[in-house]
Steps between C-alpha positions, in 0.01 A plus 500: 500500500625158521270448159666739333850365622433163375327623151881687466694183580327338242531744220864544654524048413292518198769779327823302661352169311470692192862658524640138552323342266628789204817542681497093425425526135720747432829287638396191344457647108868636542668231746396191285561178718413143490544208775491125416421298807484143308857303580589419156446933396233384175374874472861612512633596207915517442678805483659494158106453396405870659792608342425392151090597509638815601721550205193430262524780274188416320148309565451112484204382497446170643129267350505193754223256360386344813147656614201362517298170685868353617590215691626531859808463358557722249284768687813483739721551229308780364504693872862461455523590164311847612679567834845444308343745219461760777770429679706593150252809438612613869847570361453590094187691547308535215761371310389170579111461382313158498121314402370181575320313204239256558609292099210306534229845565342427206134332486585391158689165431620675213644759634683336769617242273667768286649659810652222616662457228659828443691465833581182442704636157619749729674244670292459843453127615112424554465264826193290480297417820203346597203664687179406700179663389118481551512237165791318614872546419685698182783567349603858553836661368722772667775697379711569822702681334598946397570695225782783556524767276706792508531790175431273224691181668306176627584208721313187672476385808367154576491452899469138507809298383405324157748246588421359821316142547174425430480338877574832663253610709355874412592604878874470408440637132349801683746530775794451219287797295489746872901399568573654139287784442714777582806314319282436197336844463837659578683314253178559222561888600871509451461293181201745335700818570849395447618732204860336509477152653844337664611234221621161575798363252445069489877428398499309190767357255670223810246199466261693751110369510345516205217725475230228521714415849487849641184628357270516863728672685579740210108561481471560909792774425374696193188544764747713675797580239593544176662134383786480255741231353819596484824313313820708620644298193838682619356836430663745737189689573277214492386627889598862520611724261725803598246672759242254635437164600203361279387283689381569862589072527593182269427151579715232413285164454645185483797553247616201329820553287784753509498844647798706315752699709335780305145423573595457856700880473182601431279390761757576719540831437150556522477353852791701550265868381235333747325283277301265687528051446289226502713233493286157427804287427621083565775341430381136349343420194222201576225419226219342716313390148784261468335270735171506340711267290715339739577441854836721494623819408812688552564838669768698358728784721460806268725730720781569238233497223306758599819741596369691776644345872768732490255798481256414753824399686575859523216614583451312844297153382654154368251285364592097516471227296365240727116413462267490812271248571210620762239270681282771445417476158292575189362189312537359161264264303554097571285254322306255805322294259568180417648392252299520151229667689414817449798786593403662815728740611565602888682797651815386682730667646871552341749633717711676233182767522565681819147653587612798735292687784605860479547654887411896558840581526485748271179720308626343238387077622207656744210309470601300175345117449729244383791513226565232279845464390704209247814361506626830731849554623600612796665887537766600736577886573857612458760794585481688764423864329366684764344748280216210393256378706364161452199266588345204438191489357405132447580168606422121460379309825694364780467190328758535198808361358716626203616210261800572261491585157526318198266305673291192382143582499285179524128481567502180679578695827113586484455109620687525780415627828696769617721514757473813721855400644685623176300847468709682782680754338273757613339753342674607178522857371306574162438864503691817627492865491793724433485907580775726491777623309675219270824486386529465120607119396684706195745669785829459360430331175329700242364352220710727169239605280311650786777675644604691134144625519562824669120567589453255704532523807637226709456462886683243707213549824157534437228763633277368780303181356360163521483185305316168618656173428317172458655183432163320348451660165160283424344695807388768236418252211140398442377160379426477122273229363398376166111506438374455140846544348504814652780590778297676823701662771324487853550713787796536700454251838219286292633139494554320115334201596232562796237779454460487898834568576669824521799701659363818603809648581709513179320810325491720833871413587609607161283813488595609852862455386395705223345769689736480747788556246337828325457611839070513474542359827121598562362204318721283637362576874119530358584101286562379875219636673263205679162547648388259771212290378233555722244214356160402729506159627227370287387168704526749803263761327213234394509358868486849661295657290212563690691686766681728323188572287317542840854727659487738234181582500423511878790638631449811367155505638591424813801755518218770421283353771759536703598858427122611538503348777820702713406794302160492639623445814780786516248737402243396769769511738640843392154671527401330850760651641438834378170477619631428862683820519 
C-alpha cells in the first residue's frame, strides 16, 4: 500500500515538473524580459534603440569580419559584437539578420590577398597585429570592422577609431569599440534606411569657414544628415518657402563680414517657424599666422561688422568683445634651439587658447574630453523672457581673466612665467543653450520689401525651439596644412603642429549639439555612454599565476568531492533510519 502511495506521489511530482516547466516556456516566448546586473547596464540597450529596430520595415543584413584564430582582445570584442547583434535581433526579429566572416579563411595567399583588398576599397580599415606561433611570430591582419546593407543600400562600419594614437593600448581601443557599438550600429541603421534624411543648411555668403575649415565636421554630419550650403543672398525663401521649414537646422560658422537686415529677416523668421541654430560666432578678428612673421599682431572688435548683437540680443544671449586668457591652455609651436641650430619646435602653452573640460551638466557635455578654443569671448545671458529657458553649457577654468579688446597681441608673454594672481575672474561662460518660445528681433520694425509680400507670413513669437550659442567660432574649424603643394584638411580636435596631441571633445560637442538640436536625442545619450575598464593587473597575473591556474582547476574538483560526499551521506542517513522503523 504504502508502495503504491509513494509510486503515485511521484508520478503526481514528475507531471507537476512537467506542467511548470511548459507553463514556464510558454510565459517567457510571450513576456520577453531581460535584466542587466553589471553597474554601468553594457547589455542594456536604450529605449529609442527598441523603438527604431522595431520600426524596421525591411531586413538588414549585418557581415561583421571578425571570426576566426583572434586575439584575447578582439575575441572580446567579437562576444560583444554578437551579444549586441542579438540583443538588436531580440527587438527587429528577423528583420535584423547577421554572419561572421573569417577574411583571412582562405588557404591560398592569393585569395586572401584579393579579399583583403576588396574590403579595404569598400572602405574597412585593416589593423595589423602580431602573433606567436609554433615558427615564431607573424604578421596577421584583421578587419574589425561590418558591412550593412539594406534593399540595394550599403554602409561601413569600422569599430576601431582610425584616428586614435599609435601608443594606445588595444584594451582601450576595444573598450572605446564596446562603449560605441550600439551608437555606431544604430546610427549605420538609421543612415542605410533613411529614405528622406534631416538636412543641415552651413550658412554661407558672411565670411563663414571656408569649406577646407569646416570640412570634418561636415563629413561626421552627412554620416547622419543630408549637408547643404546655403547663401540666403536676401532671398526671402532662402529657409522656408510658404509651407515648410527646409531645413530641420542651420549652422552659422564663424561669419566674418556683414549680415544684411534682410539676411538676418530671414534667419529670423525661420527660428521664428521653429527652425533650429547653431550659432558658432566671435566677435574679434586675430590672424595667428601674423606672428609666424613677427612677435605682434592685432585683434580687431568685429561687433558692428558682423551686424548681428542686436539679434542675439533679443533672443536672450549677448556675446562680448573682451578676449579670455585661461591657464588651462592649448599649445602653439616655439622654436628651443639655439640660435643657427637646427629649428626645433616645442608645445607651449598660450593662454589666448582656452582648453575647456566639459561637466555632465547636460546630455549634451556628458562624458566629452577636452575642447580647444582661440581667442574666445566671453557670453552673458540677457532679458528676463520667461517663456525661454536657458543654460550653460561650457566654461573656461577657474583660472581665467578677460582682457579688453582692441588688444595688443604679443608673443613675448610665452617667456614669462605666469602669474596665477591675475587669472581670478573665474570661470567664464563660452557656451549656452536656449529652449523656448523667442520673440522675433523684427517685432516692430519690418523690413518693406518683406512686408509687401503678402505670402509670407510673418510671426513676432516663435513655436517651441532651441538654438545653441557659442562664442568660439574656431571650435568647429579643423587644421589645414600644406603637404606637396597640396592643401590637406585634418580632423576636427587633431592639433596643426603635434601629431600626439588632440582635443577629443570638439567633434562630439558639436555633434551632440547637433543631435541635440534635430531632436535625435538617442545618439546623443548612446555618444556618452562609458564602460568601466576592467583590465587584469598584469605584474599581479605573472606572480600569481600558479594559484589561480591551480584555483580554477581544483576548486571545482573539490566542490564535487564535496557534494558526493553530503550526498552520500544524506542518503545513508535517510535509509538507516528507515531501516530502524
Amino acid at each position: 500500500m504504502k508502495r503504491s502511495r509513494l509510486k503515485r506521489n511521484h508520478i503526481i511530482q514528475l507531471l507537476l515538473s512537467i506542467l511548470t516547466v511548459l507553463l514556464i516556456g510558454f510565459v517567457s516566448s510571450r513576456v520577453f524580459f531581460r535584466i542587466d546586473l553589471t553597474t554601468d547596464n553594457r547589455y542594456s540597450i536604450n529605449e529609442s534603440t527598441k523603438t527604431a529596430l522595431q520600426d524596421l520595415d525591411d531586413i538588414v543584413y549585418v557581415k561583421v569580419y571578425l571570426d576566426g584564430d583572434l586575439p584575447a582582445a578582439f575575441e572580446e570584442l567579437r562576444r560583444s559584437v554578437l551579444e549586441t547583434m542579438e540583443e538588436f535581433r531580440a527587438y527587429a526579429g528577423s528583420n535584423i539578420q547577421y554572419e561572421f566572416i573569417n577574411p583571412a579563411e582562405s588557404e591560398d595567399q592569393k585569395t586572401r590577398n584579393e579579399i583583403a583588398r576588396q574590403l579595404v576599397d569598400k572602405g574597412l580599415n585593416p589593423r595589423t597585429i602580431r602573433v606567436e606561433d609554433k615558427d615564431g611570430y607573424k604578421t596577421k591582419y584583421l578587419f574589425p570592422g561590418a558591412v550593412i546593407m539594406y534593399r540595394q543600400e550599403e554602409v561601413v562600419l569600422n569599430f576601431i577609431d582610425s584616428k586614435a594614437s599609435g601608443r594606445t593600448a588595444v584594451e582601450r581601443l576595444i573598450n572605446d569599440a564596446q562603449e560605441k557599438l550600439e551608437y555606431n550600429f544604430l546610427n549605420k541603421i538609421r543612415e542605410v534606411t533613411s529614405v528622406f534624411p534631416a538636412t543641415i543648411a552651413f550658412i554661407t555668403g558672411h565670411g563663414e569657414l571656408e569649406r577646407s575649415q569646416s570640412i570634418s565636421f561636415a563629413r561626421e554630419l552627412s554620416d547622419m544628415y543630408s549637408i547643404k550650403l546655403v547663401d540666403p543672398d536676401e532671398y526671402i525663401y532662402a529657409l522656408r518657402d510658404s509651407m515648410r521649414l527646409k531645413y530641420d537646422a542651420i549652422v552659422v560658422a564663424k561669419p566674418r563680414t556683414r549680415f544684411s537686415e534682410k539676411d538676418k529677416f530671414i534667419i529670423d523668421q525661420y527660428i521664428m517657424h521653429g527652425g533650429k541654430v547653431l550659432w558658432l560666432v566671435d566677435y574679434n578678428d586675430v590672424h595667428m599666422d601674423s606672428l609666424a612673421r613677427k612677435s605682434t599682431t592685432q585683434a580687431i572688435p568685429i561687433q558692428r561688422q558682423l551686424n548681428l548683437n542686436d539679434m542675439l540680443f533679443s533672443y536672450g544671449v549677448r556675446i562680448n568683445t573682451g578676449i579670455i586668457q585661461d591657464l588651462r591652455s592649448a599649445p602653439i609651436p616655439v622654436n628651443t634651439a639655439a640660435m643657427g641650430a637646427e629649428p626645433q619646435f616645442t608645445p607651449t602653452p598660450w593662454v589666448y587658447f582656452p582648453v575647456i573640460a566639459p561637466r555632465p551638466i547636460h546630455p549634451i557635455t556628458t562624458n566629452i574630453g577636452p575642447i580647444k578654443t582661440e581667442f574666445t569671448n566671453p557670453l552673458d545671458t540677457v532679458g528676463r523672457n520667461p517663456d525661454v529657458e536657458k543654460q550653460i553649457l561650457l566654461k573656461t577654468s577657474q583660472y581665467s581673466r578677460v582682457i579688453s579688446s582692441p588688444a595688443l597681441i604679443d608673443l613675448s608673454i610665452i617667456n614669462e612665467k605666469p602669474d596665477p594672481q591675475r587669472f581670478r575672474s573665474g570661470p567664464q561662460n563660452v557656451a549656452v543653450l536656449l529652449e523656448g518660445n523667442f520673440q522675433s528681433a523684427f517685432k516692430n520694425r519690418l523690413v518693406d520689401d518683406f512686408t509687401e509680400n503678402t505670402f509670407f507670413d510673418f510671426k513676432e513669437k516663435s513655436k517651441k525651439t532651441k538654438m545653441i550659442v557659442v562664442s568660439d567660432g574656431d571650435v568647429a574649424k579643423n587644421p589645414v596644412i600644406t603637404r606637396n603643394g597640396d592643401q590637406q584638411s585634418l580632423p576636427l580636435g587633431s592639433d596643426k603642429w603635434f601629431e600626439d596631441i588632440n582635443f577629443s571633445g570638439n567633434k562630439p560637442f558639436l555633434l551632440n549639439a547637433v543631435n541635440y538640436l534635430t531632436d535625435d536625442n538617442e545618439l546623443v545619450t548612446l555618444r556618452g555612454r562609458k564602460f568601466e575598464l576592467r583590465l587584469l593587473d598584469r605584474q599581479k597575473l605573472r606572480n600569481e599565476k600558479t594559484f589561480w591556474r591551480a584555483l580554477n582547476i581544483g576548486l571545482p574538483i573539490v566542490v564535487m568531492l564535496i557534494l558526493a560526499f553530503v550526498f552520500h551521506f544524506l542518503r545513508r542517513l535517510k535509509y538507516t533510519k528507515k531501516s530502524s522503523q
